[in-house]
N, C-alpha and C positions, 0 to 999 in steps of 0.2 A: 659580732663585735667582740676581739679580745682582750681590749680594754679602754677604759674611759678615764678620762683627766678632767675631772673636777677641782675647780678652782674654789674655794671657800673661802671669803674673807669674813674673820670674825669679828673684826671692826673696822669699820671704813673709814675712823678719824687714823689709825696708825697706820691703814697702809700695808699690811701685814697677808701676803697669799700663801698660804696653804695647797702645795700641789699633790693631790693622796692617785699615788698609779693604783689600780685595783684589777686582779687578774678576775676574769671571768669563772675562773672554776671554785674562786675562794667567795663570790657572794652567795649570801644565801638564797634561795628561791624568794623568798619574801619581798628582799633587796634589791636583787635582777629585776621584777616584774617593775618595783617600785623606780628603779632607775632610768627602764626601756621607754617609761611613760614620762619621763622627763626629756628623756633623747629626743621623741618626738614632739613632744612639746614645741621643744628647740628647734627642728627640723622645721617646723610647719611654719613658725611665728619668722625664720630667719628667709624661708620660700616667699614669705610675704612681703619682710622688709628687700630680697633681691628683687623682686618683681615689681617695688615699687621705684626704686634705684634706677632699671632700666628705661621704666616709660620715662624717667626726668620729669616727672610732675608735682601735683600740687600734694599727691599722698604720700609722697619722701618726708613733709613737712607733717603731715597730719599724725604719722606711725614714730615720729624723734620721741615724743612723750610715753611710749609705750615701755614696759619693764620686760626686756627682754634677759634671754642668759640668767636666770634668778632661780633659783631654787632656795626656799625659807629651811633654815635648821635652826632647832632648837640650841641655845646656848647655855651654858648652866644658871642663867639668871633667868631663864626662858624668855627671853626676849627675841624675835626675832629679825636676824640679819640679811643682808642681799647677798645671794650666793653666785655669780656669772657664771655662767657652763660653758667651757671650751669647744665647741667641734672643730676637733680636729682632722673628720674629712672634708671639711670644707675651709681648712686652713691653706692661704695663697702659698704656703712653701712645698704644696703637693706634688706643685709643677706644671705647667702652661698644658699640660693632656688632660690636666682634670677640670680646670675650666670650662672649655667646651662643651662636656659630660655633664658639668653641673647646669651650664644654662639651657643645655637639652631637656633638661627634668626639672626644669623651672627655677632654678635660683639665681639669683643674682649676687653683686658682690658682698664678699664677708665683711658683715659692718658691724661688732662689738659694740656697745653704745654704752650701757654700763660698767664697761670694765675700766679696771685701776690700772691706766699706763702708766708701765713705770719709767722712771726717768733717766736721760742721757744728757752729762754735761749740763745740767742743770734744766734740761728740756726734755717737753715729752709729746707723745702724742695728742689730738685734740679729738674729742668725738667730732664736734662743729663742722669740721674738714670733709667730714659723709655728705652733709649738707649742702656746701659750695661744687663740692668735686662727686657728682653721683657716679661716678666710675669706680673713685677708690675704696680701697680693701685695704684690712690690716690683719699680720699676722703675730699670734699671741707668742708663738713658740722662737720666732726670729726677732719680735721686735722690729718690722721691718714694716712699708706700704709697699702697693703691687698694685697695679692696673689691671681690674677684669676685663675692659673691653679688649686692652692687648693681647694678655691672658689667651684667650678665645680666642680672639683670629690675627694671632701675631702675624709681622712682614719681614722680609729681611733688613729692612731698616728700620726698625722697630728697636727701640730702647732695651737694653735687656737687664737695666736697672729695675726698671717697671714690671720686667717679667720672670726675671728669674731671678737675681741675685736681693732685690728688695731696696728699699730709698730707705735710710736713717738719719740724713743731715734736716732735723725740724726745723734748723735753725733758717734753713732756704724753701723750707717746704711751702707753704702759704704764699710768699709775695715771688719767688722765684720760677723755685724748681715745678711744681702742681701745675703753674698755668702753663709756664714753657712745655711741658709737655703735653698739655691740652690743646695746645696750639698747633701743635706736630704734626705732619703730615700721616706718618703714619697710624697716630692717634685716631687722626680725626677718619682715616680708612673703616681703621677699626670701630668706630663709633657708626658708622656708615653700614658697615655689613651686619654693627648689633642691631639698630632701625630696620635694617630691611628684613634680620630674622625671626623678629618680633612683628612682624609684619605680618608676616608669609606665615608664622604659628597661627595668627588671628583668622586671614584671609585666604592663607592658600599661597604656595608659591609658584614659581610662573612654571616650573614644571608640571605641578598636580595642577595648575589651571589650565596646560596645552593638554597635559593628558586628559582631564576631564572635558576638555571639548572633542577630543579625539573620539573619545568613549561613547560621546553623546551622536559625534557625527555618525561612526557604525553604526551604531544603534539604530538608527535612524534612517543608513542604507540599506541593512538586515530587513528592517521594516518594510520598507519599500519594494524591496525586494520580493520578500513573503508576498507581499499583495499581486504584481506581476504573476509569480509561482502561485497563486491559488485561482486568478482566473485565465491562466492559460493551464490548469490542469479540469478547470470547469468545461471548456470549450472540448478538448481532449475528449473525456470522460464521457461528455453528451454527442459527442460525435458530428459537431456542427464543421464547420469553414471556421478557420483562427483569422486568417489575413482577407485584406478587402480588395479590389480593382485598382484602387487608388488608397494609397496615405498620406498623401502630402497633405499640407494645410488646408488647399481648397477645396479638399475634396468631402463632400457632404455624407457620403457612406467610408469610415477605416474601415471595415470589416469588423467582424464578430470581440474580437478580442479587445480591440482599439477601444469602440462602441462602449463594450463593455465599461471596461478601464474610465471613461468619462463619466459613465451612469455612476459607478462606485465614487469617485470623487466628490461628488456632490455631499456625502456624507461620512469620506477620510481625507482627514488632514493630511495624510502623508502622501497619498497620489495626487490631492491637489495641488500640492508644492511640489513635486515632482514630476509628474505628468501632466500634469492641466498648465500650471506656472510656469513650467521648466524651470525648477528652481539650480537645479544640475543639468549641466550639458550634456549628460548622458543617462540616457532611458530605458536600454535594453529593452528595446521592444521592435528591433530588426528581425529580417526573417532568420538572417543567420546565428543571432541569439536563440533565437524561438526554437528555435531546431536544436540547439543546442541541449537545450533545456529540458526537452521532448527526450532527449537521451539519455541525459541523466535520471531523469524521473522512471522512462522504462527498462533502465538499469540494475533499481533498484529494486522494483517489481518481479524482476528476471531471477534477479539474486536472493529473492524472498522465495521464490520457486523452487531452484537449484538448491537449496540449503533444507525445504522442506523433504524433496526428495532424497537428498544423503543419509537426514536422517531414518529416511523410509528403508534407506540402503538397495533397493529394489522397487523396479517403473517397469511399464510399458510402455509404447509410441502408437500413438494415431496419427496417420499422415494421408492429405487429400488434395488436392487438386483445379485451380479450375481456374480461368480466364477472366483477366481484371478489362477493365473498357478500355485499355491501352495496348488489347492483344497479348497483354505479356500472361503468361504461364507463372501463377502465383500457388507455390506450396504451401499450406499452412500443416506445422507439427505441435502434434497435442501429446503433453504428458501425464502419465496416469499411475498414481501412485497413490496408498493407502497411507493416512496418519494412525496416531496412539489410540484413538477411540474405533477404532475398525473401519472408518468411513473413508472409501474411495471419491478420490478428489482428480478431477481433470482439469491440469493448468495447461493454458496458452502457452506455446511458448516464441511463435510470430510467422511472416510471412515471409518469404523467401523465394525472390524471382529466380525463375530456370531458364535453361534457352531448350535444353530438350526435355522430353520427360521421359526417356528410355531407363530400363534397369540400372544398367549402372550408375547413371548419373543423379539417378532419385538415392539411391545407396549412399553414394558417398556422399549428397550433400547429409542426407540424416546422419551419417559418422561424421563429418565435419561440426554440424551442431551440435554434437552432446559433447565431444571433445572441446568446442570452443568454452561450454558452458560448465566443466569440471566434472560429465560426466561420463565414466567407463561403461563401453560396452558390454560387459562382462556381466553387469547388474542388468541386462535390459531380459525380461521375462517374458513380453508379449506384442505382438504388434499386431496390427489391426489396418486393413485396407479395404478398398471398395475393390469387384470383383476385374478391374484392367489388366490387362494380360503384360503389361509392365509394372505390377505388382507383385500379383500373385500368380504369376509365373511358376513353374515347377524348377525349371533350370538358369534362367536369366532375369526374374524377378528377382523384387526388393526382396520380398520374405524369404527367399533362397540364397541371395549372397549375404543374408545378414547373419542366418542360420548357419552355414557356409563359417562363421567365425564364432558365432555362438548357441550354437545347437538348444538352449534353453529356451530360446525366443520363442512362442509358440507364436503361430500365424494363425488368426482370424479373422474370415470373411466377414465381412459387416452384416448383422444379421436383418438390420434394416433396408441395405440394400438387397440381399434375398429376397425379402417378403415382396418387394417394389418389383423386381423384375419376376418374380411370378405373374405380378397385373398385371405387368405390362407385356410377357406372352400370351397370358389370357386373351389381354384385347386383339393380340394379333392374329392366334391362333384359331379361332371360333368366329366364323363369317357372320353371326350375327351382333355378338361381342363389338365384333371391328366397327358394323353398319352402323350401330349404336353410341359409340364414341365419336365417331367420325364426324355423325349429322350433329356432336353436342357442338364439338369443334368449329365446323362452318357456320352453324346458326351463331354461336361468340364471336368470329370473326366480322360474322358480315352484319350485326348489329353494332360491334364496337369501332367497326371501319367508316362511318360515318356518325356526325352530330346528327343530322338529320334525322336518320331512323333512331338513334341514341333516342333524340326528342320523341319520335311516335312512342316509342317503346317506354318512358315516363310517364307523356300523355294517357295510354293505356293504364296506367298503374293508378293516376289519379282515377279516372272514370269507375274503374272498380272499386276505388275509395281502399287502396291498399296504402297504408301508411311507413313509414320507413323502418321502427322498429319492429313491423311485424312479422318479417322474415328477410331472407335475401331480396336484395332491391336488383341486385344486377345480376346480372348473365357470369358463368364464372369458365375459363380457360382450362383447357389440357396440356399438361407436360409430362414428360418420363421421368426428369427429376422432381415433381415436388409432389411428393409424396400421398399429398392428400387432397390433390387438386379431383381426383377422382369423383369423392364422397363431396363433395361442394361442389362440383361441374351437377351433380343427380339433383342434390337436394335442392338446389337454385331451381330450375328444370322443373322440378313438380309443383314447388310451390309456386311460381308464375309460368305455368303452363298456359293457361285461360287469353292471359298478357303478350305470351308470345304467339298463339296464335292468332289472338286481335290482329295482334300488330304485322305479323306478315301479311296475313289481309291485307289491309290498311295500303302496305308497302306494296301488295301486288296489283290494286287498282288504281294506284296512283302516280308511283314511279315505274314512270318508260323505259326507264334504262335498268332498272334491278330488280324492277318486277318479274320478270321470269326466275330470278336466281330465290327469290321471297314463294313462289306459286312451286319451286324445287322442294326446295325445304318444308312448306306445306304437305304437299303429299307424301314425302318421307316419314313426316311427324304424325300425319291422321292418320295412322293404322295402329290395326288391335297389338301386332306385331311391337312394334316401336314400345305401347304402353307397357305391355307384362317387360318389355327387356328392360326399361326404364325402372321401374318397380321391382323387379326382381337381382337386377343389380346393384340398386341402390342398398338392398339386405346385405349382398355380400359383402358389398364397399363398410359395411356400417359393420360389420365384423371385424374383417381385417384391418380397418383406419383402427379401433381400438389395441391391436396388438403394433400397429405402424406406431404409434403414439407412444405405446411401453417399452417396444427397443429400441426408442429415440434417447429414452433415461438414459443420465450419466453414469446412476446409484443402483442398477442394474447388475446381476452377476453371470453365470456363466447357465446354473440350475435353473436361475428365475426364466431365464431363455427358454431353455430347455421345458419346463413347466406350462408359461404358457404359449410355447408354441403349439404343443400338444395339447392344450386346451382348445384353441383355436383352429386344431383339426377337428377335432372332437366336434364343438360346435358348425362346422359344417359339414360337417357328417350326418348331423341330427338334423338337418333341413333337407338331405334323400329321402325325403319321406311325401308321401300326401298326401297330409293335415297341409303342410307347409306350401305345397304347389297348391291346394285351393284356395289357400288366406292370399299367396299372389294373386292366382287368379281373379277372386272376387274382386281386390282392389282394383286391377286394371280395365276388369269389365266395369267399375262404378267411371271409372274416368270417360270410358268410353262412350258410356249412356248421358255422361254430364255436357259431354264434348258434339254430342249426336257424331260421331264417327260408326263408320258402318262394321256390323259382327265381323269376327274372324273366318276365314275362310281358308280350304286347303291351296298351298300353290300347287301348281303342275306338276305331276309326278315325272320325274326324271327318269330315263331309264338307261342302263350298263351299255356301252356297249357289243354288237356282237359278236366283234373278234376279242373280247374277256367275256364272253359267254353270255353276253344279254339280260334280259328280266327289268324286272323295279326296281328303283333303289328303297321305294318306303315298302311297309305292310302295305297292302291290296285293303286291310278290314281296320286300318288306322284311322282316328278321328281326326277332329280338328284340335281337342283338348289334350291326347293322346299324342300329338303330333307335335305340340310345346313342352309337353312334359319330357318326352323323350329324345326328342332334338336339341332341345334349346335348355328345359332346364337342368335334365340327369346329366347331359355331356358338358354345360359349362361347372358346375358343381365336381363330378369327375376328373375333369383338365384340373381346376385349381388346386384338389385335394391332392393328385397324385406329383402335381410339378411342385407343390412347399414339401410334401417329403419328400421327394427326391431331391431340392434344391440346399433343403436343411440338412440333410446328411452329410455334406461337407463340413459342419463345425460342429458335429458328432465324434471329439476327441477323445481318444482312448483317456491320455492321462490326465485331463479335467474330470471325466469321469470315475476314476481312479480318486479323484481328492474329494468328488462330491459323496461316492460311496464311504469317505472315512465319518467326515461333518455330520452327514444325514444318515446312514443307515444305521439299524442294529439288528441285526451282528454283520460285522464288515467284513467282506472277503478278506481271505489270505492275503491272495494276490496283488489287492490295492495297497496294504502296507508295504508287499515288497517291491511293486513296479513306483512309487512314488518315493519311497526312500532311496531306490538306488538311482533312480534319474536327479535328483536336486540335495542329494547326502544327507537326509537324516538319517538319525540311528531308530534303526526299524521297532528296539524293545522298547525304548524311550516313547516315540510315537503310540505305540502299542497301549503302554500302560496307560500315558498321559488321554489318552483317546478312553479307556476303560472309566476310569474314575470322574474324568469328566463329564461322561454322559451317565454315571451313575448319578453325580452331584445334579445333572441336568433332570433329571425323570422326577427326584426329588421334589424340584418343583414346579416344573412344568410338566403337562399334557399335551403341546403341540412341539411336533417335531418337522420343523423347517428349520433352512437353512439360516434365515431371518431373524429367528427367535432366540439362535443358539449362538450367534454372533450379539444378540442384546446382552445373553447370560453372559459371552465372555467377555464383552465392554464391564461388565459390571463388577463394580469390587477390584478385589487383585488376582482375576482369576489368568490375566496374560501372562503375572510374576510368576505364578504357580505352574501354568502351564506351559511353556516356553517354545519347545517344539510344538505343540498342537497350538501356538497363538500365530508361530510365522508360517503355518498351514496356512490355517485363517487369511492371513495378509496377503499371501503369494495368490490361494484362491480368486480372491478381490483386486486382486493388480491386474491379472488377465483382461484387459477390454472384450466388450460384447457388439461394440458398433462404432461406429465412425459420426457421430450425428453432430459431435462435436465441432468439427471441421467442417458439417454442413454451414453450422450457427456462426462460425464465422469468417464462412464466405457471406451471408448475410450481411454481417459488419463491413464485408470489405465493398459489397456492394454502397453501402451507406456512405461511406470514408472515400473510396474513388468516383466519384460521379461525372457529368458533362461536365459540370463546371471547376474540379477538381481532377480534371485528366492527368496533369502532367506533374502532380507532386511523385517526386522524388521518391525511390524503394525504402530508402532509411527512413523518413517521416510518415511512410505508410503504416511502415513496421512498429514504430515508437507509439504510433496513434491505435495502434489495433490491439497493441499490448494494455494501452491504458484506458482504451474503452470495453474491451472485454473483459479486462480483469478487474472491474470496477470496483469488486471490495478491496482488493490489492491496493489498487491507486490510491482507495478515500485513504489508506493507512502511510501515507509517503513523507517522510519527515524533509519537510522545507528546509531545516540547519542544516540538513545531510547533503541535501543540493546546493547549496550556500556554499558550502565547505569545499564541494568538488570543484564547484565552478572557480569557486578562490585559488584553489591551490592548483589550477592551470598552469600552464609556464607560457601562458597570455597574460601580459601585462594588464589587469583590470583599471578602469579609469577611477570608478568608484570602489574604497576601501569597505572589507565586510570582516576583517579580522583585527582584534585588538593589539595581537604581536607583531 
């Protein structure tokens, strides 16, 4: 404020004003503080008297007695006078823009009450006039009245006596001029738009009350929405059926989602006036929403993937194969990529129907995939296939056209598939192996092919008083894909042996018609023969399922393979022994004696031949014990040791082992610094030192040196900051896949997700559903706004609004 106009009357009987202009720079501090609290004074007492002006009420009357505009000064008789204070920004000669501004911030008209009008023509103004006319203002500096309601929301036919230029004929003011303008059309506008903006400060005006219904209605579709989106990503997620047979009204089962959706209602408001009430004509809960939906959500999960790996900057591919119930040929691609803490992570990345599965055409959908999903081939370090000859191919395989443009890729047989088709020559190769599998097989069939014997084969179980958890209750099947049907086909087998022999019995004096096929399988099964191979391949099965189990790990690396694969020879290496063939033997001889099955005996010796020269095929001075030792158990023990290493030498890579002699050994070849620097570009001294001082810092304080332990030391601390080449060692390492087990797990899913009664869903909704049931930690994290947001900003007209702008 750079100056104030203070009015002083020193006596009110003469009449006498005193106008003192006072520049801001010339008060003293003292004065200033003294004066500010005055202004305000004024300010607040005059916001009270406009705000009662405007309601035209009963407090216009009650606030006339009040002493406003007074500031007391001492007089030289100390007597004190009434001093009126001018504001003059709130003087009506400011001009009809300041108006507005004033009743914005609460005032109403300038109404002076104590002050000494002076006089015109013998007349002057009247406070009184405040009172009759709550509109009018006076101003001190014109001498002049002014209309605030005009003021504020002037018209073009609006008086501009009233608004600008100011009324001074008193003489008409009261009985004439005052009411005739009160009376005025444009007056009374103005008076009209002051009510309704005193209105609208109180209650709200009809804009903030559309928009606040607006506000309230998204809200309120958001709502609704979220709830839809969280139990169509439950349905998803658990991997049930979303949709029912029937949706209509009459229909007693909507399906899973529908269902749902009702159950939840019962205790939200907002699905029951949405869905239950239809309080809204539209419910998105079609299939073609739902689908929708499904896409966005495993959008998001895609892109959560994709962005993990960029930052990885470096992945592998696991890609697999296999036949959905609709005949159709479904690829599933798995990516394998290490995060900041060392830990290799294999994400989904979905299913994708082919029409053939030849080299090429596996190739390019996998470059069509990383390309569609932001990612370059250039980065891809490792892939991983099961052993099809439209994979790994040498010249028209995947692993060969991919290599073919990016030479880094390193190609990995699945090592899980290895160990599998070792058994599975085992059983084919060794006659007695096969005889053994064979009769597990038939015996499975032809008790699970009828209720009938299912029932004897129960009934048996009770008589024995065998209860259900106390071992296998049923019979178990063979396949060459699942891995561990082996060691569960044996161990079923022995522990209701007793049962299944009952029971063919049973089957063979009673049914006329399968009784012969029951009295086959009997005599198969009652030999010494049959027990030791039972027994004694139940050992090796109980071997190998522990390593089939280890290479099924995601968290698995390249050495850990390698480790205990050779473990796993090792130990059946160590059962060529005959401590080991007598602990068989005794077992299958106690079954034997349990079973009264008759001792073993030699078969008929064979003999060559004699145009290849004749003789026996056994020893002449060979036993009966002798004769399984060396038959049956040195030559199946033989076969399997010699077909896993020769089968494993295929993913016996040079430059893995090149990376695993840097990690693990001390002191490391020359050679592995230089053959793995110059294939993937590090700098060979770099590598060198960083690799020194590391494993110096490592010895410090550990005693075990594995691959395992010296990836915990480099998670820990900032030893990746410090070490930088020997950390992206580390991660390239762990990028390489070791198995494909992953793409096993979710054809599993896909088995669950495509069933009879789910045949004919659609490729894209397979895809969206497999992303969001496999990737379940992914999913639970899926931000509902985000999908709100996409689905809003379609260039589909939505029916129901989800956005405020």
């Amino acid at each position: 404020m750079d100056k104030f106009v203070i009015n002083l009357s020193k006596d009110r009987s003469n009449e006498t004003v005193a106008i003192l202009k006072l520049d801001d720079q010339q008060i003293t501090s003292h004065k200033k503080i003294k004066m500010d609290k005055c202004y305000e004074s004024s300010k607040t007492e005059n916001k009270l008297t406009g705000t009662a002006s405007n309601t035209i009420s009963k407090n216009t009357m009650s606030m006339e007695d009040e002493s406003l505009d007074t500031l007391p000064v001492e007089s030289p008789n100390k007597s004190t006078l009434s001093k009126p204070i001018i504001d003059t920004n709130r003087d009506p000669c400011q001009g009809k823009e300041n108006a507005y501004y004033l009743l914005s911030n609460g005032f109403g008209p300038y109404q002076p009450k104590n002050y000494d009008f002076p006089k015109r023509g013998g007349r002057k103004f009247r406070s009184e006039w405040f009172i009759s006319f709550p509109w009018l203002e006076y101003s001190p500096s014109k001498d002049s009245a002014y209309c605030f309601y005009c003021r504020a929301f002037p018209s073009n036919k609006s008086d501009i006596t009233f608004i600008s230029e100011g009324f001074r004929q008193w003489s008409k003011a009261c009985f004439k001029s005052f009411p005739k303008h009160e009376q005025s059309v444009p007056h009374k506008e103005s008076s009209t738009k002051i009510a309704g903006y005193n209105e609208a400060k109180q209650s709200g005006s009809i804009i903030n009350k559309v928009n606040t219904q607006y506000k309230q209605e998204v809200a309120e579709n958001r709502e609704y929405l979220k709830c839809v989106l969280e139990t169509l990503l439950f349905c998803a997620r658990q991997g049930i059926a979303i949709r029912g047979h029937r949706e209509n009204e009459e229909s007693q089962n909507k399906g899973n989602f529908q269902e749902l959706l009702n159950l939840r209602s019962r205790d939200n408001d907002i699905i029951r006036r949405y869905f239950t009430e239809k309080e809204k004509n539209f419910r998105y809960v079609s299939g073609e929403y739902l689908n929708e939906f499904l896409g966005y959500m495993a959008n998001i999960v895609i892109r959560d993937i994709v962005d993990n790996v960029l930052i990885a900057n470096i992945f592998s591919i696991i890609v697999d194969e296999t036949q959905d119930l609709s005949r159709h040929e479904q690829v599933a691609i798995i990516l394998r990529y290490v995060n900041n803490d060392f830990s290799p992570i294999e994400a989904f990345l979905g299913f994708y129907k082919v029409e053939s599965t030849d080299g090429l055409t596996l190739s390019l959908l996998i470059k069509n995939v990383l390309i569609s999903n932001g990612l370059q081939l250039k980065c891809l370090r490792g892939q991983c296939y099961d052993g099809a000859a439209s994979m790994r191919g040498a010249y028209k395989g995947v692993q060969s056209r991919i290599k073919e443009e990016n030479p880094l890729a390193l190609y990995v047989h699945c090592n899980a598939h290895i160990l599998n088709l070792c058994l599975v020559d085992l059983s084919k190769q060794i006659s007695h192996v096969r005889s053994v599998f064979g009769t597990l097989s038939t015996l499975h069939n032809f008790i699970n092919a009828s209720s009938k014997r299912q029932a004897v084969f129960d009934n048996m179980r009770s008589k024995l008083n065998m209860k259900m958890g106390d071992g296998p209750s049923t019979l178990k099947g063979l396949s060459d894909t699942r891995w561990s049907c082996r060691i569960d086909a044996l161990e079923s087998l022995i522990f209701n042996y007793q049962v299944v022999i009952d029971s063919l019995e049973n089957i063979s004096e009673n049914d006329s018609i399968h009784g012969s096929d029951a009295n086959s399988l009997l005599k198969s099964m009652k030999t010494f023969e049959f027990l030791f191979c039972v027994n004694f391949f139940r050992d090796i099965m109980s071997i190998t399922n522990i390593l089939s189990k280890y290479l099924q790990s995601s968290n698995i690396d390249y050495s850990s393979v390698q480790h205990m694969t050779k473990a796993t020879i090792q130990e059946l290496s160590n059962m060529r022994c005959e401590d080991k063939f007598d602990m068989i033997w005794s077992k299958a001889n106690v079954m034997r004696i349990d079973n009264e099955i008759c001792s073993p005996i030699l078969s008929r010796k064979s003999k060559v031949p004699k145009k290849l020269g004749g003789g026996l095929k056994q020893n002449e001075n060979c036993n009966v014990k002798d004769h399984y030792k060396i038959n049956i158990y040195f030559q199946v023990l033989d076969t399997i040791i010699s077909d896993m290493k020769e089968r494993f030498k295929e993913n016996d890579i040079h430059i893995l082992n090149c990376m695993q002699d840097i990690i693990v050994n001390e002191p490391t070849k020359f050679t592995s610094f230089q053959d793995v620097s110059t294939m993937y570009g590090f700098n060979e001294s770099e590598l060198k030192a960083e690799t020194k001082i590391f494993n110096r810092m490592y010895r410090s304080l550990n005693t075990e040196n594995t691959i395992q332990s010296k990836i915990k030391y480099m998670r820990s601390g900032d030893n990746a900051i410090g070490f930088p080449t020997l950390a992206k060692l580390y991660k390239l390492f762990l990028t390489i896949p070791s198995n494909s087990a992953a793409c096993e797990r979710s054809f599993s899913c896909l088995r669950r997700l495509k069933n009879y009664l789910r045949s004919t869903m659609g490729q894209s909704r397979l895809n969206h559903l497999g992303i969001l049931q496999i990737e379940r930690e992914r999913s639970l994290n899926i931000n509902n706004d985000e999908v709100i947001k996409q689905f809003d900003s379609s260039t589909i007209p939505r029916r129901l609004k989800f956005n405020n702008f």
